[in-house]
Structures are given as C-alpha cells and as structure tokens.
C-alpha positions in Angstrom: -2.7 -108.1 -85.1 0.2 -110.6 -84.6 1.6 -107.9 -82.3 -1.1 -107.5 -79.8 -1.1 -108.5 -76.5 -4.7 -108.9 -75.7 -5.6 -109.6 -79.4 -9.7 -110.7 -78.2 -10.3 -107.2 -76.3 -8.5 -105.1 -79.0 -10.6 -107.2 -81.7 -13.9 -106.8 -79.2 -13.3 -103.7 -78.7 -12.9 -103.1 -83.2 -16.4 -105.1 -83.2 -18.1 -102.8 -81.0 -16.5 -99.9 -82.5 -18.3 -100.3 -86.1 -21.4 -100.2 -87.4 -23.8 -103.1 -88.2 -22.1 -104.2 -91.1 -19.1 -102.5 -91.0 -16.1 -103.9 -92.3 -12.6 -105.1 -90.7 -10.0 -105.9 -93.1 -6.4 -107.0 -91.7 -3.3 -107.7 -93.5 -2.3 -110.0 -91.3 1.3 -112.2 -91.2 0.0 -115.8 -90.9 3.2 -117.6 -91.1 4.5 -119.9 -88.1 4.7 -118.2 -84.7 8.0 -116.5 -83.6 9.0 -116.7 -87.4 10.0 -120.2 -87.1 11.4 -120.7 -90.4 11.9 -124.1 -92.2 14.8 -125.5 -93.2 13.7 -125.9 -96.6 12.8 -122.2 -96.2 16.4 -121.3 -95.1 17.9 -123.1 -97.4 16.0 -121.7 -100.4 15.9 -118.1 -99.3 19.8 -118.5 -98.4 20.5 -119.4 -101.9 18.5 -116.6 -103.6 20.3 -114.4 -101.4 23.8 -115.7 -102.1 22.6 -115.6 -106.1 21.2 -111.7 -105.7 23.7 -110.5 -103.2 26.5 -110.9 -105.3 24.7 -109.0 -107.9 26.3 -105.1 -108.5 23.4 -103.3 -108.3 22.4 -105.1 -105.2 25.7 -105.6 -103.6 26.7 -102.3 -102.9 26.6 -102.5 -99.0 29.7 -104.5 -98.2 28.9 -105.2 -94.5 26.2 -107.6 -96.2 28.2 -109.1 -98.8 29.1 -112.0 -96.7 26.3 -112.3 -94.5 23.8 -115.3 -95.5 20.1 -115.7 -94.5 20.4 -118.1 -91.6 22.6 -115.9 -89.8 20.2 -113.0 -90.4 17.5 -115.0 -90.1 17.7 -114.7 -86.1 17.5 -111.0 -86.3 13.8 -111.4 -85.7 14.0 -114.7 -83.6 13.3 -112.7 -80.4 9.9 -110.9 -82.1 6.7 -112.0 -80.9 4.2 -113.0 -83.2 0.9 -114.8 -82.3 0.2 -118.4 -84.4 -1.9 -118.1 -87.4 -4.3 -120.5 -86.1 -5.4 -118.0 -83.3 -6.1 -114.9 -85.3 -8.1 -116.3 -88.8 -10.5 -118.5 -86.3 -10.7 -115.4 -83.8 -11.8 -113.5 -86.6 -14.2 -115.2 -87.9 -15.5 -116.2 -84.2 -16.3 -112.1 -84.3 -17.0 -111.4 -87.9 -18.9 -112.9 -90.8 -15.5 -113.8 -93.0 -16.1 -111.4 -96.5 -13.2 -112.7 -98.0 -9.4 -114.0 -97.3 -6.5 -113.7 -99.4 -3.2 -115.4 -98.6 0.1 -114.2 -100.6 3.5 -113.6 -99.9 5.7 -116.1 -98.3 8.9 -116.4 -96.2 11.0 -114.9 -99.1 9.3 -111.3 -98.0 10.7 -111.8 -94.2 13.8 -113.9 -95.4 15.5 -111.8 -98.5 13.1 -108.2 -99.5 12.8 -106.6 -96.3 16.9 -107.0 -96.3 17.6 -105.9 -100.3 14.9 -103.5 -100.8 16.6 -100.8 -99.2 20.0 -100.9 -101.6 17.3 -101.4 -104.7 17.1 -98.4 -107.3 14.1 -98.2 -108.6 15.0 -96.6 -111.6 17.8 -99.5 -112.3 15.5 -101.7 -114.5 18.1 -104.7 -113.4 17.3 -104.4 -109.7 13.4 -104.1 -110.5 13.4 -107.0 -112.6 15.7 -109.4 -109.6 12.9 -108.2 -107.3 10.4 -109.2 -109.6 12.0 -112.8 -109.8 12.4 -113.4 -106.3 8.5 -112.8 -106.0 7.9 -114.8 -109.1 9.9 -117.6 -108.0 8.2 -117.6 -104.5 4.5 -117.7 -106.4 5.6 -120.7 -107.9 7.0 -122.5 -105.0 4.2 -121.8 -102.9 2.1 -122.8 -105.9 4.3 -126.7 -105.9 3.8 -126.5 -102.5 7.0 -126.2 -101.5 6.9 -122.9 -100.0 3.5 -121.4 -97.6 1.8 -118.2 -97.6 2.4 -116.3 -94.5 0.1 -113.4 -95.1 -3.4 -112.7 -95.2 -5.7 -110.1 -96.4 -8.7 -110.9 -94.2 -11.9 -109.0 -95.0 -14.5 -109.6 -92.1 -18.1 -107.8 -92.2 -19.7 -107.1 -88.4 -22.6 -109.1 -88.1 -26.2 -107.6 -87.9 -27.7 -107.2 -84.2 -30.8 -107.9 -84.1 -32.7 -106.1 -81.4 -35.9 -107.6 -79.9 
C-alpha cells in the first residue's frame, strides 16, 4: 500500500469491492517515508553486517565482502514509500480496525533482504545467524532502541445500513 499512488481511490475502491463485513488485511511497511534510516539504525545494522559478512557461510559473494550498510543503504533511497502516519489512520478512516500487529524492524530492509540470498538453509550455521539477527532486533525494538516498521493490519468493512 506504501507503493500506490492514489492510495484513498485504490483503498475506496477495496471498501466497495467487499462485502458488509468483509475483511482487508495489509502487511504493510510502516517505517519512516523514503526509508529514512536513523543513524542509530545504520550504525547498528552496519555492525551486524560487518560481524555476519565476514562469516564463511555467509561471505561467499566477494563483491559484498567489503561493502557496508550505509553505502547500500542508499540502494533504496530513490524508492517511494508513503509515511506511516497516512496509511494506519486512512485505514481505519475506511475500516473498523480488527486487529494490528507491528514486527520486524530496519534490520529486515538494512541486513536480510541483502544475506538471505547467499544463506543455505540446510547449513544449521547460517539458519541460526539469521535467527540472531531477528532475535537481536526483537530485543532492541523491545529497549526501545530500535522501531517496528511493519504492520499486519486487519480492518473489517463496516455494516451499511440501508433505510
């Protein structure tokens, strides 16, 4: 939804599409608009990196080796992405709000999408540095240190009543 142009017509257009009481869920990036990392965020991701990226198992494309996250962090600089404050409060503005979930933070955007393609998952090392890259981002974003930038957003279509 962070991708749409017109994100009110294409959600309008979703509302009048279901039933009374249909359901709408999105899994939705929520983090800052035009993946405007932090610092902080940099900083930590870059060192994770560094730590997993000179890992073997991990490390087996060389024109990576070298590479650290706040260069490739302006890969997706250029992307669009609508704030999180528009597209929660438009959904809800259309939608009774079942449920939202947030999870996932900038490590997901900043280190995975970039290792997961050289990880095995048969190698029970690589599995297990994945594993601790999303463990150690629960617990940052569970100090506070670190925010959620995704959202599983369940929203129900609101009964019409006809007079």
């Amino acid at each position: 939804l962070s991708h749409i142009r017109n994100l009110d017509i294409f959600l309008r257009n979703a509302k009048d599409a279901l039933r009374d009481g249909g359901v709408i869920i999105a899994l939705e990036y929520i983090g800052p608009a035009y993946f405007q990392w932090t610092e902080q965020e940099i900083s930590i991701a870059d060192m994770l990196y560094k730590a997993f990226n000179n890992h073997s198992d991990l490390s087996a494309n060389s024109d990576q080796q070298s590479a650290n996250i706040s260069a490739l962090s302006n890969e997706r600089s250029g992307e669009t992405a609508v704030s999180s404050d528009i597209v929660i409060p438009l959904l809800q503005k259309l939608f009774d709000s079942v449920a939202v979930k947030y999870f996932g933070g900038p490590l997901y955007d900043l280190i995975l999408n970039k290792i997961l393609r050289r990880v095995d998952q048969e190698n029970e090392k690589d599995v297990m540095l994945i594993k601790t890259i999303m463990q150690c981002e629960q617990i940052l974003i569970g100090k506070g240190i670190l925010e959620n930038h995704y959202a599983m957003i369940i929203g129900k279509k609101r009964v019409t009543h006809i007079e």
